[in-house]
ZABASE-523517 format. One record per residue: residue in three letters; y, x, z of N, C-alpha, C, O in turn. Coordinates in steps of 0.001 Angstrom, whole numbers, padded with zeros to 6 digits, always signed. Each point is the difference from the previous one (the first is absolute). Layout:
BEGIN
ALAYXZYXZYXZYXZ
...
This chain:
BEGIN
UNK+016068+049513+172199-000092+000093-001461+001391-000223-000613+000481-001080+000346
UNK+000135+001659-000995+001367+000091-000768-000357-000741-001506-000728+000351-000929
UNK+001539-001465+001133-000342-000307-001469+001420+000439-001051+001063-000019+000620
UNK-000960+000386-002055+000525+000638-000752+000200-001025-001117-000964-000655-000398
UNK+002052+000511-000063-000182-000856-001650+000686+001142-000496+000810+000800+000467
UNK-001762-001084-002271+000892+001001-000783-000300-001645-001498-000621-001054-000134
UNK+001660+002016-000648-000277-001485-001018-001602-000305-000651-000897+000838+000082
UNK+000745-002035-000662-001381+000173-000434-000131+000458-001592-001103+000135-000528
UNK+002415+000100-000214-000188+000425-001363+001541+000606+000206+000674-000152+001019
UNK-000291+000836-002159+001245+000426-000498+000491+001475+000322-000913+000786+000250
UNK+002174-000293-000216-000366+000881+000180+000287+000954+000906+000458+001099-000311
UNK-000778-001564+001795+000076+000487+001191-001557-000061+000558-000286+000531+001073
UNK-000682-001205-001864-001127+000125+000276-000948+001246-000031-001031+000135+000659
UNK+001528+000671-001472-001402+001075-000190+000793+001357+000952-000360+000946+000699
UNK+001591-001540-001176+000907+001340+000953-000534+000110+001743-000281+000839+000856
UNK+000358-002030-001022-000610-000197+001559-001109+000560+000204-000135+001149+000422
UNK-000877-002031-000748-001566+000490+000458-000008+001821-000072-000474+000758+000846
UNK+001327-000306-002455-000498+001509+000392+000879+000591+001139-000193+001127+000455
UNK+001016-001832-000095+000749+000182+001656-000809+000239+001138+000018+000908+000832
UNK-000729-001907-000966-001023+000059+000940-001194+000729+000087-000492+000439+001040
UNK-000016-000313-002333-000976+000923-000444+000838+001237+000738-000533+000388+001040
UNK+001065-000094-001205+000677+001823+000130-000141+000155+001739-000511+000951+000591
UNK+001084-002100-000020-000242-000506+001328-001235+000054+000904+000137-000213+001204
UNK-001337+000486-001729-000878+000024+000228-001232-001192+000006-001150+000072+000434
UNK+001912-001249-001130-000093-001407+000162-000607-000705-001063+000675-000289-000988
UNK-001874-000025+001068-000509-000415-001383-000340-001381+000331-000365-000441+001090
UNK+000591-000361-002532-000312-001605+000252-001441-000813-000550-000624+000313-001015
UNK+000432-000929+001537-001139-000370-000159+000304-001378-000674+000231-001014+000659
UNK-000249+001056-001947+000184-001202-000809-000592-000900-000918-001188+000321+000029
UNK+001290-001093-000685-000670-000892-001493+001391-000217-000723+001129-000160+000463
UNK-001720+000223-002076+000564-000906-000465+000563-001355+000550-000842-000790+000424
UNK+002179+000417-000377+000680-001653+000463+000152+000050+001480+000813-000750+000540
UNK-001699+001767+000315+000094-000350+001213+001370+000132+000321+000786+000782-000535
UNK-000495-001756+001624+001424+000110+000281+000383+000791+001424+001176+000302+000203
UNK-002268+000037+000828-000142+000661+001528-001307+001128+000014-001177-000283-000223
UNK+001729+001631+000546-001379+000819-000041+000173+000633+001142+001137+000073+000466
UNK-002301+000541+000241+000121+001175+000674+000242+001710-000125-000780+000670-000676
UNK+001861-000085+001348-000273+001135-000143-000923+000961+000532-000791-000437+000837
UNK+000734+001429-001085-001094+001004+000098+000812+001306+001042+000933+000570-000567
UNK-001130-000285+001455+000387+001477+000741+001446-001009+000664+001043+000577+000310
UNK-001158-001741-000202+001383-000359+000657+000106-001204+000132-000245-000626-001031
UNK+000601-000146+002172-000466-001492+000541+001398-000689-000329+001045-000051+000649
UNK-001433-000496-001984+000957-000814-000832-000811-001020-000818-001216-000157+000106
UNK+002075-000551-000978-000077-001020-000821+000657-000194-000874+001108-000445+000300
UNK-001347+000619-001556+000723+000052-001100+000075-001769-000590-000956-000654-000417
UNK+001949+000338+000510+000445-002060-000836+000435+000799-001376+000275+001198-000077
UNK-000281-002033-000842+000430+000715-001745+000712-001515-000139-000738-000984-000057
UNK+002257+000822+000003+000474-001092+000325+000954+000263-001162+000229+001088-000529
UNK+000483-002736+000116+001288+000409-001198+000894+000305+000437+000459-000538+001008
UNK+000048+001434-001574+001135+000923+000384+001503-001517+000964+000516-000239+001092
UNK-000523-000073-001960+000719-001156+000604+000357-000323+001369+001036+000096+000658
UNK-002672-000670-000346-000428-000375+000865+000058+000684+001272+000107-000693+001012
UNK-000162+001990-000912+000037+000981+000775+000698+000468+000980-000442+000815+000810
UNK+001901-001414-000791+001037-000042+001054-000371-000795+001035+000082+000374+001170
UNK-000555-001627-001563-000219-001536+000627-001616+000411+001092-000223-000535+001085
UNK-000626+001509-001709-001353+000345+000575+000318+000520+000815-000762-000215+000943
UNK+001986+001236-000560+000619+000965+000792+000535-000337+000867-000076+000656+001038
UNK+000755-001695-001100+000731-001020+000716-000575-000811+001134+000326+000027+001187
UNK-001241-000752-001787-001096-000645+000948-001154+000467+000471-000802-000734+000577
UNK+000552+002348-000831-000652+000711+000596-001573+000071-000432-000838+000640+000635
UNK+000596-001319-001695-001623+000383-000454+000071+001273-000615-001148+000431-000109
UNK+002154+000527-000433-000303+001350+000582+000892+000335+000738+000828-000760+000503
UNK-000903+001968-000355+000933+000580+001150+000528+000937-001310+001065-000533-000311
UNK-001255+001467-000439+000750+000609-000958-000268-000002-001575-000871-000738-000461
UNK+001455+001379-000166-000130-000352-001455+000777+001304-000929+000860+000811+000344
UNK-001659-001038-001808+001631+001269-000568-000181-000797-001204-000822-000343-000849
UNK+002044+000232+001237+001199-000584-001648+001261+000364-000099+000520+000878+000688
UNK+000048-001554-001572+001569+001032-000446+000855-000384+001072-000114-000849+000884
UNK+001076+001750-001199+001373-000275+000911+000629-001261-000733+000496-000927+000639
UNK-000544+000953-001811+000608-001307-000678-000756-001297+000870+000834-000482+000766
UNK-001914-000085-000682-000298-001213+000359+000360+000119+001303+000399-001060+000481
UNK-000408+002503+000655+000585-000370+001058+001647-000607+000274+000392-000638+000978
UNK+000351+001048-002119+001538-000651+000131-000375-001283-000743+000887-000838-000166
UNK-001885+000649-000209+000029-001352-000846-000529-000722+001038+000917-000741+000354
UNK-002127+000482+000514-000810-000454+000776-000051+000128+001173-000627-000845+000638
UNK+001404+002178+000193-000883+000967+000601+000954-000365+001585+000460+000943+000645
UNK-000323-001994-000309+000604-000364+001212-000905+000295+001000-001219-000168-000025
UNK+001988+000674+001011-000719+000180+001315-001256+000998-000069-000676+000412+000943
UNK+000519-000078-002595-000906+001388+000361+000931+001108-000280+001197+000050-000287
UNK-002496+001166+000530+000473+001264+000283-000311+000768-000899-001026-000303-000610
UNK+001718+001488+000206-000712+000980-000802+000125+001247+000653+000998+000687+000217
UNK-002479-000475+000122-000169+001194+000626+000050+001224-000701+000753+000882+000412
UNK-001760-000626-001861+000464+001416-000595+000393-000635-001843-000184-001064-000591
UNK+000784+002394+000232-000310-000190-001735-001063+000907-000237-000299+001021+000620
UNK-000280-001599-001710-001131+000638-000501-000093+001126-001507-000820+000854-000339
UNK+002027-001351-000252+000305+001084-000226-000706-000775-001926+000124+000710-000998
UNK-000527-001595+000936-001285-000465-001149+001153-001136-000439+000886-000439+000734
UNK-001208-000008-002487+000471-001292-000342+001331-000126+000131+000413-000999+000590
UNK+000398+001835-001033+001126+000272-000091+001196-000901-000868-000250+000063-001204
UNK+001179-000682+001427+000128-001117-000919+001789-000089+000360+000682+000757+000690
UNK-000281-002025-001482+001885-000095+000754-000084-001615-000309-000922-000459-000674
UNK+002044-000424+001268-000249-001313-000428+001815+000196-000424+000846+000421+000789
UNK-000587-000852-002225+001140+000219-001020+000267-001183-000271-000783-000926+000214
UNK+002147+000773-000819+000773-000950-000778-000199+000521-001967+000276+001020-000631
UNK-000679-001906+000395-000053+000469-001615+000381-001165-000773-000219-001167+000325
UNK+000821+001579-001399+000531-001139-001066-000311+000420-001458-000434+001097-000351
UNK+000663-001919-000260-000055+000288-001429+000865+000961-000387+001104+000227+000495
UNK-001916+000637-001880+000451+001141+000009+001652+000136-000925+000703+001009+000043
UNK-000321-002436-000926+000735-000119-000703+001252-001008+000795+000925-000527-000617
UNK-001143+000417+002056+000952-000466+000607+001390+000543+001166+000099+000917+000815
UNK+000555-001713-001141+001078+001312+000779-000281-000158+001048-000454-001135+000152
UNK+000485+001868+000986+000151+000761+001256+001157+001072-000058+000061+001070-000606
UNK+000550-001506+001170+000898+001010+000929-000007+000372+001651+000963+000308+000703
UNK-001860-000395-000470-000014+000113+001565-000494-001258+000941+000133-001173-000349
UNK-000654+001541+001450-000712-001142+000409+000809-001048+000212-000709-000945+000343
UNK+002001+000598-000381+000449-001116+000460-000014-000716-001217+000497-001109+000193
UNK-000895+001287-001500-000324-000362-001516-001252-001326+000272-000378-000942-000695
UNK+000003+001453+002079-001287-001164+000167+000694-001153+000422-000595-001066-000158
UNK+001747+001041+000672+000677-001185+000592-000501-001100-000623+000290+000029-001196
UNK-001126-001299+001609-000037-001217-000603-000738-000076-001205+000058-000870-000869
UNK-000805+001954+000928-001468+000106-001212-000615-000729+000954+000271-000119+001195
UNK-001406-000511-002060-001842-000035+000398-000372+001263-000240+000075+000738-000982
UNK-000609-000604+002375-001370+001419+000186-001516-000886+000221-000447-000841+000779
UNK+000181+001287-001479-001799-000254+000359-001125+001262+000645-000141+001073-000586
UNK-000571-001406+001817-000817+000814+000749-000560-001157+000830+000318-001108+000432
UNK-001713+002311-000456-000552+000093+001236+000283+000245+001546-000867-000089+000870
UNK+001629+000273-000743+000693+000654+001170+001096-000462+000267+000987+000675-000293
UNK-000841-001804+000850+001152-000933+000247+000983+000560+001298+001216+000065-000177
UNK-001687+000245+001194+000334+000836+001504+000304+000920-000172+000325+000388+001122
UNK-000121+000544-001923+000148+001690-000835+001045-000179-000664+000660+001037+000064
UNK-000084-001906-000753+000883-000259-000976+001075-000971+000487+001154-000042-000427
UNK-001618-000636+001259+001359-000703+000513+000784+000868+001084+001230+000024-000042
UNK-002124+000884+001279+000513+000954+000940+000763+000718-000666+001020+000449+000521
UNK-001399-000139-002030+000840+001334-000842+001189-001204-000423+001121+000373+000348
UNK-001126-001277-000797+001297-000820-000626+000970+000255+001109+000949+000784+000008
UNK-001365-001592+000923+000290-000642+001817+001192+001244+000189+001177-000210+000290
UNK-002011+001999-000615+000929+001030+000414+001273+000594-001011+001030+000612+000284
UNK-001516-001019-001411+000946-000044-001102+001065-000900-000044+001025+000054-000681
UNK-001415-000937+001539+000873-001312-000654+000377-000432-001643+000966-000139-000750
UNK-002520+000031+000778+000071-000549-001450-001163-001465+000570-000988-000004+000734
UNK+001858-001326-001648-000828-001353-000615-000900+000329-001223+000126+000986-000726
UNK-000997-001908+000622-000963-000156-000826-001027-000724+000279-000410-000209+001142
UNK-000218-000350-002474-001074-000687+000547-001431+000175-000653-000382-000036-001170
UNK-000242+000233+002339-001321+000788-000163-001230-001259-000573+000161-001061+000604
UNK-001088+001035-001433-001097-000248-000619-001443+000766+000746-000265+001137-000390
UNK-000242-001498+000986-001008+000054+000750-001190+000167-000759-000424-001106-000335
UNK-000349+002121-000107-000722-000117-000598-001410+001040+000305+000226+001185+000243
UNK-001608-001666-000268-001103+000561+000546-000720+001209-001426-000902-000314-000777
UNK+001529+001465+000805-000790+000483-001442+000633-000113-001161+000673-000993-000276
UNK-000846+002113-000604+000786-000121-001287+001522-000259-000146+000523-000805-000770
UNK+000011+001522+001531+001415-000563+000293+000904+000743-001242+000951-000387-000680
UNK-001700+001592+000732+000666+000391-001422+000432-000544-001699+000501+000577-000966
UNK-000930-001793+001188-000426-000903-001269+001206-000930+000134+000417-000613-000983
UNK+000276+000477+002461+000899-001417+000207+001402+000521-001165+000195-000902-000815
UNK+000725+002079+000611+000568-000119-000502-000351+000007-001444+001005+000157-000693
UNK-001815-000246+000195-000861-000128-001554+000267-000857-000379+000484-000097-001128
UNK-000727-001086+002069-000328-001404-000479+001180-001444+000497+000055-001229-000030
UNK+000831+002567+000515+001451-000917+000548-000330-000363+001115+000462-001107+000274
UNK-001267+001707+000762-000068-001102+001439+001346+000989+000813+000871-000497+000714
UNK-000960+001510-000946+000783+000968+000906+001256+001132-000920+000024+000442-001148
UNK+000971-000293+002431+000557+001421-000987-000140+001043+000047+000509+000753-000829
UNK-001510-000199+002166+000295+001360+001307-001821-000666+000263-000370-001169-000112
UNK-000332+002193+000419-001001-000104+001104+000274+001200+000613+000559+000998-000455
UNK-001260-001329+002106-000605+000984+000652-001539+000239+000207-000817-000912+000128
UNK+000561+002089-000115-001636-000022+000087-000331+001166+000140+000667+000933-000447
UNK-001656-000810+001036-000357+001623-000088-000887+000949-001081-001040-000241-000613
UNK+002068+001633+000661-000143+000781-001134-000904+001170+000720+000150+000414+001149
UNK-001343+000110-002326-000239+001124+000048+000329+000726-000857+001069+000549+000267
UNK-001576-000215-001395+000368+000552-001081+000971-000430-000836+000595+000843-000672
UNK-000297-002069+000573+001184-000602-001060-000648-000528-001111+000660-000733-000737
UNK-002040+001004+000423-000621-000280-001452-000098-001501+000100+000234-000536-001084
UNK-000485-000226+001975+000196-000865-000398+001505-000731-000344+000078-000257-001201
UNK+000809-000031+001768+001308+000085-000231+000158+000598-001146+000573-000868-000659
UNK-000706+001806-000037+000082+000601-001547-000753-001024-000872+000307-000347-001141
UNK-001335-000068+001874-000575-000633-001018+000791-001698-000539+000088-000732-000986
UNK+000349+000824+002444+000859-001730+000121+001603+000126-000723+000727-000970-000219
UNK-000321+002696-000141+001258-000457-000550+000828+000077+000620+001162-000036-000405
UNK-001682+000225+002142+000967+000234+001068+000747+001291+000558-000499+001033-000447
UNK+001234-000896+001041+000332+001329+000619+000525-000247+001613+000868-000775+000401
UNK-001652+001651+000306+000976+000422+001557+001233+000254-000214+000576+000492-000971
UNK-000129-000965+002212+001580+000054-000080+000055+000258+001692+000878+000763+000403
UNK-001608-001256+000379-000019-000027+001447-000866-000271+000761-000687-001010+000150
UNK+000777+002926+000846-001437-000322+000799+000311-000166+001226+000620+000815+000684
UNK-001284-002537-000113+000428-000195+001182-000872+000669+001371+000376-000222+001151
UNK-001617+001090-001480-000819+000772+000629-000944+000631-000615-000410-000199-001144
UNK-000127+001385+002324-000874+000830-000658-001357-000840+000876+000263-000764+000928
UNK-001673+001023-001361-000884-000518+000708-001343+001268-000128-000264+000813-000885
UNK-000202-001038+001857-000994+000597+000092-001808-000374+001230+000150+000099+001218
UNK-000874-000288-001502-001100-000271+000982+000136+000267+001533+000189+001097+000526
UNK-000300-002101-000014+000060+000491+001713-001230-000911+000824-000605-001043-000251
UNK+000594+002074+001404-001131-000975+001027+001189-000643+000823+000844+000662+000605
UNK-000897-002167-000671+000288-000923+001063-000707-000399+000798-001229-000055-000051
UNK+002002-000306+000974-000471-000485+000925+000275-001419+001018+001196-000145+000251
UNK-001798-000552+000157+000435-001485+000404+000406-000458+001142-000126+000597+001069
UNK+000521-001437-001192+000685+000124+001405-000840-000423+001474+000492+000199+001110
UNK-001683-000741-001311-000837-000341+000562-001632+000768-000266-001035-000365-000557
UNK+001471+001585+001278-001166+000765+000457-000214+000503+001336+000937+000446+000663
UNK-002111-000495-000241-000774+000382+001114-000303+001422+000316-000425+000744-000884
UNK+000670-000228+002392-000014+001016+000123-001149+000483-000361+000279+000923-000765
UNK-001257-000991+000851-001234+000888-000533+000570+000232-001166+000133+001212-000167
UNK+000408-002080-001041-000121+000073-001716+001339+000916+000340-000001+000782-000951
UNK+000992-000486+001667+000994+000706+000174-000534+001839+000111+000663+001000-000276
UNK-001421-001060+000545-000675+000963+000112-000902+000665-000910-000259+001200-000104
UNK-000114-002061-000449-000835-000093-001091+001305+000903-001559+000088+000971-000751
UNK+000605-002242+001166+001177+000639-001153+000531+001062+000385-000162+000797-000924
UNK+000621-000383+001622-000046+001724+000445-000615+000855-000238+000518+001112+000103
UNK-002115-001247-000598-000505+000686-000410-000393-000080-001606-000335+000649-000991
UNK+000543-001532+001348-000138-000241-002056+001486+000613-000316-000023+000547-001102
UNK+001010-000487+001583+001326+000463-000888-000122+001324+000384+000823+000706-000583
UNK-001977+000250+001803+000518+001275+000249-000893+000416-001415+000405+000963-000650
UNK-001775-001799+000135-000771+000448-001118+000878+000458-001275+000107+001093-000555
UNK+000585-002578+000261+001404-000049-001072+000746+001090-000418+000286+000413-001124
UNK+000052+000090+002573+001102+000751-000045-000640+001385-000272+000620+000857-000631
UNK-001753-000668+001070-000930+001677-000584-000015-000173-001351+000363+000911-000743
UNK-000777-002081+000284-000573+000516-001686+001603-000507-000586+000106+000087-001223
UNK+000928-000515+001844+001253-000057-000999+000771+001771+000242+000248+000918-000782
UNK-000139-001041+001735+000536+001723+000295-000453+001098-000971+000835+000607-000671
UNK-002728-000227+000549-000331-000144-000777-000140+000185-001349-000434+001012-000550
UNK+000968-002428-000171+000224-000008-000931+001628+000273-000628+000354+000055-001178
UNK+000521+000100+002521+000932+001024-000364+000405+001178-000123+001080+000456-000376
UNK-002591+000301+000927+000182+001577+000496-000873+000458-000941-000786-000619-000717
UNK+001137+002338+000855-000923+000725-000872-000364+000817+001014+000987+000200+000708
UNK-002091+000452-000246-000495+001423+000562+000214+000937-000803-000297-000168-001183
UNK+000953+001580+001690+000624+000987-000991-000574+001363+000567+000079+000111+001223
UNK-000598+000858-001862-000736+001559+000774+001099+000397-001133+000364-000645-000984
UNK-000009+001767+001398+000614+001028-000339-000268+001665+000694-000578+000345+001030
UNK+001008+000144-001688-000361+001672+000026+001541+000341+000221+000685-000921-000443
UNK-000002+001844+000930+001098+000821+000324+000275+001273+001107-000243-000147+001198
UNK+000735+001301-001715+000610+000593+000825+000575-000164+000969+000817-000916+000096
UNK-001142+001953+001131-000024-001155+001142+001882+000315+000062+000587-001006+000401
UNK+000189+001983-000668+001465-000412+000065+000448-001316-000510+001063-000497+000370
UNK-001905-000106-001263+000898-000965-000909-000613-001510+000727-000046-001048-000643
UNK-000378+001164+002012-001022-000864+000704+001428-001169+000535+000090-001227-000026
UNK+000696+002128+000400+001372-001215+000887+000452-000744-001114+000333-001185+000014
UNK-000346+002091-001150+000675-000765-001068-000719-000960-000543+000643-000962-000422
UNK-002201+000932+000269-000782-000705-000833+000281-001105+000774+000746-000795-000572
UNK-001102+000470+001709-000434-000551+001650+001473-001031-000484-000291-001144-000348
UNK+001616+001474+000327+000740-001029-000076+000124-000921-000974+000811-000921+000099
UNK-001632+001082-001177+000007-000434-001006-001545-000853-000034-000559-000283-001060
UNK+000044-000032+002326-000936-000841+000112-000015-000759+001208-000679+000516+000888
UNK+001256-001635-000592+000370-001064+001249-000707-000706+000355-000132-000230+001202
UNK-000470-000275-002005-000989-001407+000078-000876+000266+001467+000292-000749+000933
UNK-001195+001637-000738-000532+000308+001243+000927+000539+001187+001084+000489-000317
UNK-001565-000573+002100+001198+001274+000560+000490+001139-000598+001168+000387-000009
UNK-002470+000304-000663+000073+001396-000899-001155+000528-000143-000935+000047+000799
UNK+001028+000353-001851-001595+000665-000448-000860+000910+000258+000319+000964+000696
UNK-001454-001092-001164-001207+000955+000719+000522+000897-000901+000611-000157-001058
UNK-001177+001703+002039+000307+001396-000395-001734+000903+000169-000430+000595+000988
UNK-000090-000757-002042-000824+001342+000598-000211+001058-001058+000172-000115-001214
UNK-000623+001288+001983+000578+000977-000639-001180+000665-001303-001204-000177+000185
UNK+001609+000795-001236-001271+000111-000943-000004+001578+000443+000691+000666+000771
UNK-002053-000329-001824-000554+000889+000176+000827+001522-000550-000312+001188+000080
UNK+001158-001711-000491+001239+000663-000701+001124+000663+000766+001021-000673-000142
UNK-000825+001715+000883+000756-000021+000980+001143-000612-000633-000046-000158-001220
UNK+001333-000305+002036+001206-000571-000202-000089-001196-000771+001043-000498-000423
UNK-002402-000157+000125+000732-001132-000781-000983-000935+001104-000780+000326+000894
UNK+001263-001706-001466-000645-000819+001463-000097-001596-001046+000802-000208-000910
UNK-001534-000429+001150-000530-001695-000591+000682-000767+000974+000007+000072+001229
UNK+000711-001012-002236+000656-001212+000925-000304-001326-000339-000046-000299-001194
UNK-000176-000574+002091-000767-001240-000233+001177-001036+000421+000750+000149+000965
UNK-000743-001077-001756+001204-001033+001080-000059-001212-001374-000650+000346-000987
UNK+001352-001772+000968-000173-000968-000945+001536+000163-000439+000853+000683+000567
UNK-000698-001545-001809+001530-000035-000382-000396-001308-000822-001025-000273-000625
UNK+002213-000443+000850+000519-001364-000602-000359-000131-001614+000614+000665-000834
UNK-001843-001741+000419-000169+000111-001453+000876-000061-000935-000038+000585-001083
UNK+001113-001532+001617+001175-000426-000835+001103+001110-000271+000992-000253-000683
UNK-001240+001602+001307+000704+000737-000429-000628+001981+000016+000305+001080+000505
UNK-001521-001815-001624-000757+000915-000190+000392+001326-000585-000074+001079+000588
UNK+000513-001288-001854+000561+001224-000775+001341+000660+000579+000502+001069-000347
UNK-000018-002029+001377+001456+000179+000170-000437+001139+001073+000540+001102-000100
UNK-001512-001331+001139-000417+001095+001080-000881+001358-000828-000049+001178+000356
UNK-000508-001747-001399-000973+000972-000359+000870+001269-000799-000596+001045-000264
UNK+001721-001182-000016+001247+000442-000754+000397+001020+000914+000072+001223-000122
UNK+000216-002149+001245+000664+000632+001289-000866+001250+000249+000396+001159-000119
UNK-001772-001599+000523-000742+001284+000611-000471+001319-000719-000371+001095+000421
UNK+000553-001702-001825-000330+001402-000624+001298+000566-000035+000110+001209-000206
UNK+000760-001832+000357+001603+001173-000152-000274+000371+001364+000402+001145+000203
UNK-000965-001706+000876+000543+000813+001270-001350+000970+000073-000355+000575+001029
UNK-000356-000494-002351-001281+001316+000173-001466-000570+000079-000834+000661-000618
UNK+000439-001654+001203-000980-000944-000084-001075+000845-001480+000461+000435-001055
UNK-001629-000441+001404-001099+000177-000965-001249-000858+000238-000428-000519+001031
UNK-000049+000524-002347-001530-000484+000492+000259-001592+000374-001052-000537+000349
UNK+001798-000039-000342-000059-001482-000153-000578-001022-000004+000063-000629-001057
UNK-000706+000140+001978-001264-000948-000113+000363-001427+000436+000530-000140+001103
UNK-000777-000958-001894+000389-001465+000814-000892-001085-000569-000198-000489-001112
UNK-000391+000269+002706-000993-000815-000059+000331-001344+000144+001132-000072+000478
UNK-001782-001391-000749+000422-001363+000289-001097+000256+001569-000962+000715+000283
UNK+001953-001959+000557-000470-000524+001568-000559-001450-000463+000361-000953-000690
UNK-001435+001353+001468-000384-001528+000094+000242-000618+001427-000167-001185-000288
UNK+000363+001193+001230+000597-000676+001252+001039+001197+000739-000533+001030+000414
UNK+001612-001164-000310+000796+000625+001288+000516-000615+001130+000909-000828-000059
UNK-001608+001302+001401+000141-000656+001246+001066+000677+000759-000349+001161+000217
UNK+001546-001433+000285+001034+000293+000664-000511-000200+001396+000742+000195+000963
């Protein structure tokens, strides 16, 4: 049985479960419960505070988990991160008041910074060679230079709205973050196995959700040309229509650069254009 933590509120929680949902993996839950069973897959879901979650990993009451890359440089000793997930996208920044000078990060020299993230912010000083002294604080950190506790926090940003709202501005991002499955350092070969197959699931519905399935119609001269202008697979299906000389081509192309290919293929002759969403792709 593979046991799994994901957080029990916030917002790596729902990202998850529909992770798993897509996975084939459904949970069997209550309201408050904190341990459920899954469904189509011999696991165990803990709903633990995010916090807490390095330390569970550590001493092995689960064997894996998905949370940010941030708490792994904050927490994340001696574990592993096996994939990104691609969900919960975030950066952990230096921000100050918006009416204060900054000139460049060495401007922090010998401020108070206030954060959450004490291990994140001193590694970044440590490489700068910049002093300062940090204010330790659990939550609401955005409030410390308001009220005179701090001059600088670090903390992590998604959107900035809050920081707009505090008066503050980025000035420096000491990382990007994003959701990952870790893994601990104390797991058992069966659960080793186990996680092998749970990340080959991962990796179908993230692929996936980067690809598009594409049919197209073309003359079959303009077939070498279309054909290079679609990579993502070895190379694409060809069969031929009822049309003499023209022929249907099947193959996926990268979502993130949709219009940029779809541009491409009608200049190289491409008709008839069709692009469907994947719901799992297995390599």
């Amino acid at each position: 049985m593979l046991k799994i933590a994901i957080q029990k509120s916030g917002r790596l929680h729902e990202d998850s479960l529909k992770l798993l949902k897509s996975c084939g993996i459904s949970i069997d839950n209550r309201k408050d419960q904190l341990k459920a069973t899954a469904r189509d897959f011999p696991m165990e879901v803990y709903y633990l505070r995010n916090g807490d979650i390095p330390q569970y990993l550590r001493d092995g009451v689960v064997d894996v988990a998905v949370l940010g890359e941030n708490l792994l440089v904050e927490k994340g000793e001696g574990i592993t991160s096996r994939l990104a997930l691609g969900f919960s996208k975030c950066r952990v920044s230096i921000a100050v008041p918006k009416d204060s000078q900054y000139d460049g990060i060495h401007s922090l020299a010998g401020k108070r910074i206030a954060t959450s993230y004490p291990e994140t912010i001193k590694q970044f000083l440590a490489q700068q060679q910049i002093e300062a002294e940090l204010h330790i604080i659990n939550g609401s950190v955005e409030i410390a230079p308001n009220i005179g506790l701090a001059d600088a926090i670090c903390d992590i940003v998604s959107s900035g709205s809050t920081l707009f709202k505090n008066n503050l501005k980025e000035v420096v991002t000491i990382m990007e973050s994003q959701a990952v499955l870790a893994e601990g350092p104390e797991v058992s070969a069966s659960a080793k196995d186990l996680i092998e197959k749970l990340l080959f699931r991962f990796k179908a519905v993230l692929r996936a959700k980067e690809s598009r399935y594409i049919l197209l119609n073309a003359p079959n001269d303009k077939i070498e040309a279309i054909s290079n202008i679609l990579p993502v697979l070895k190379s694409p299906t060809i069969l031929p229509l009822a049309e003499a000389g023209w022929s249907s081509l099947h193959s996926v192309i990268d979502a993130h650069r949709f219009w940029e290919v779809i541009d491409a293929l009608k200049a190289a002759g491409a008709e008839d254009i069709l692009v469907c969403p994947i719901e799992k792709m297995v390599l």
